[in-house]
C-alpha positions in Angstrom: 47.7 -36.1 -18.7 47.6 -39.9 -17.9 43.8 -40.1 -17.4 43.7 -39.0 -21.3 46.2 -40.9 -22.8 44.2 -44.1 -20.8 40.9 -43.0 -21.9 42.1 -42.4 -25.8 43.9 -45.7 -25.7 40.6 -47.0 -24.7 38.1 -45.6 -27.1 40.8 -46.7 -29.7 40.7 -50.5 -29.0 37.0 -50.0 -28.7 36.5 -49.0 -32.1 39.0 -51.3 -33.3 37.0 -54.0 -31.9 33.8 -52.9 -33.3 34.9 -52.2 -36.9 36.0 -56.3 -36.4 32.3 -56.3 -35.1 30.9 -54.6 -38.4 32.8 -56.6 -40.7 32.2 -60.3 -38.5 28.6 -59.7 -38.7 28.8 -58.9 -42.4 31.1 -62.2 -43.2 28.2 -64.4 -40.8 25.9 -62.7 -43.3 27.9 -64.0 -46.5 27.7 -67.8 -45.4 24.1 -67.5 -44.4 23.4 -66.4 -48.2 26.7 -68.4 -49.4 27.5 -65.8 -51.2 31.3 -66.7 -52.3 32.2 -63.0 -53.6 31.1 -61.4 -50.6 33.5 -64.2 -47.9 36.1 -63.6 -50.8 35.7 -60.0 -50.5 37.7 -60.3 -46.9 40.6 -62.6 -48.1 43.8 -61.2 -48.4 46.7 -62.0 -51.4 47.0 -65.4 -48.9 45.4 -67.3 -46.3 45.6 -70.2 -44.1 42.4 -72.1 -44.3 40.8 -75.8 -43.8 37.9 -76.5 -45.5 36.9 -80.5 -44.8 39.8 -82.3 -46.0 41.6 -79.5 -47.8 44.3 -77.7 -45.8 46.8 -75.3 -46.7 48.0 -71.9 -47.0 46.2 -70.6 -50.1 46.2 -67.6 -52.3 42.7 -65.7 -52.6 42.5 -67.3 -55.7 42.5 -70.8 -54.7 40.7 -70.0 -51.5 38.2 -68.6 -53.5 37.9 -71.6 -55.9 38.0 -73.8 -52.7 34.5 -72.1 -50.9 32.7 -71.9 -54.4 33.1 -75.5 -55.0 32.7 -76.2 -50.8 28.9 -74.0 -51.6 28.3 -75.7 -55.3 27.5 -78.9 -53.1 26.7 -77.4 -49.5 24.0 -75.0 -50.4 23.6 -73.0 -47.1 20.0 -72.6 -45.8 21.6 -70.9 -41.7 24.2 -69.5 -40.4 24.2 -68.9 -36.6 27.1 -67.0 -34.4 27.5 -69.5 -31.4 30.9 -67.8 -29.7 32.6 -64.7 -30.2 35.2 -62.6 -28.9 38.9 -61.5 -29.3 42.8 -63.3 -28.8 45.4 -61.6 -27.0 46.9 -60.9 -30.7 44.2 -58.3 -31.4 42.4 -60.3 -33.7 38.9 -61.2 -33.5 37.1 -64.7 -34.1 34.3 -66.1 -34.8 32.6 -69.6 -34.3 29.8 -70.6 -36.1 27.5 -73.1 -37.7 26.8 -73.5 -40.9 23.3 -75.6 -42.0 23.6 -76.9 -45.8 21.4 -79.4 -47.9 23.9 -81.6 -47.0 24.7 -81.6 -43.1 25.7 -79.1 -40.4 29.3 -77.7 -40.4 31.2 -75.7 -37.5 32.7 -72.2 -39.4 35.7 -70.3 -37.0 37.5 -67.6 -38.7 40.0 -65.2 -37.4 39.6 -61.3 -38.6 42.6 -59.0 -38.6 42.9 -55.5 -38.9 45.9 -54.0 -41.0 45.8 -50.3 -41.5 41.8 -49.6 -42.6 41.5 -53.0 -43.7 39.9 -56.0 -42.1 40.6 -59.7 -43.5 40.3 -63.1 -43.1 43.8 -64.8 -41.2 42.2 -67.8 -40.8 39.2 -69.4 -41.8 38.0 -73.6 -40.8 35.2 -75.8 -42.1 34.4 -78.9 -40.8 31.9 -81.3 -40.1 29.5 -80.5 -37.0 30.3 -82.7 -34.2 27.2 -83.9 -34.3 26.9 -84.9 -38.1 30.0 -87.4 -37.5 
């Protein structure tokens, strides 16, 4: 009875993780094509986020205002996944970077999954290390 409650716990983290999986690679997807209603899509009523400058807690309106003014003068041409992987929490990040017209930019954002859904915690934008 204990080899089966191991291996079910098992198999239900796994899919956890790869329904974060599914819905990271969809989000990469969205800042490749800077497509603001499809990043918006995984906000929830508030998030914490950093985009340059700008730093708060917002509600998915703002936030949403925030990354289609951040793409109105960054227009993306790449998007590539550089790190990966999951905290203790249960929640699964991602670090990227972001190529624009106007400069490279390292994206990390932090999924969580609540019930069916999967949303943005967290999401940071800032200026590639090397663009400084």
């Amino acid at each position: 009875m204990k080899k089966w409650t191991i291996i079910i716990t098992v198999l239900f983290f796994t899919h956890l993780s790869f329904g974060q999986e599914k819905e990271s690679q969809s989000i990469a997807g969205f800042f490749k094509a800077g497509s603001v209603s499809g990043i918006s899509s995984f906000f929830p009523a508030s998030l914490d986020m950093t985009i340059l400058e700008t730093e708060d807690v917002f509600s998915k309106a703002q936030a949403t205002q925030i990354i289609t003014q951040f793409f109105k003068t960054n227009k993306p041409s790449d998007f590539i996944v550089n790190h990966k992987g999951s905290s203790k929490g249960g929640d699964y990040y991602q670090i990227g970077t972001l190529k624009t017209n106007n400069g490279t930019y390292r994206v990390t954002y932090f999924l969580k999954k609540d019930q069916d859904k999967v949303y943005i915690k967290r999401l940071k934008i800032e200026l590639d290390a090397d663009d400084f």
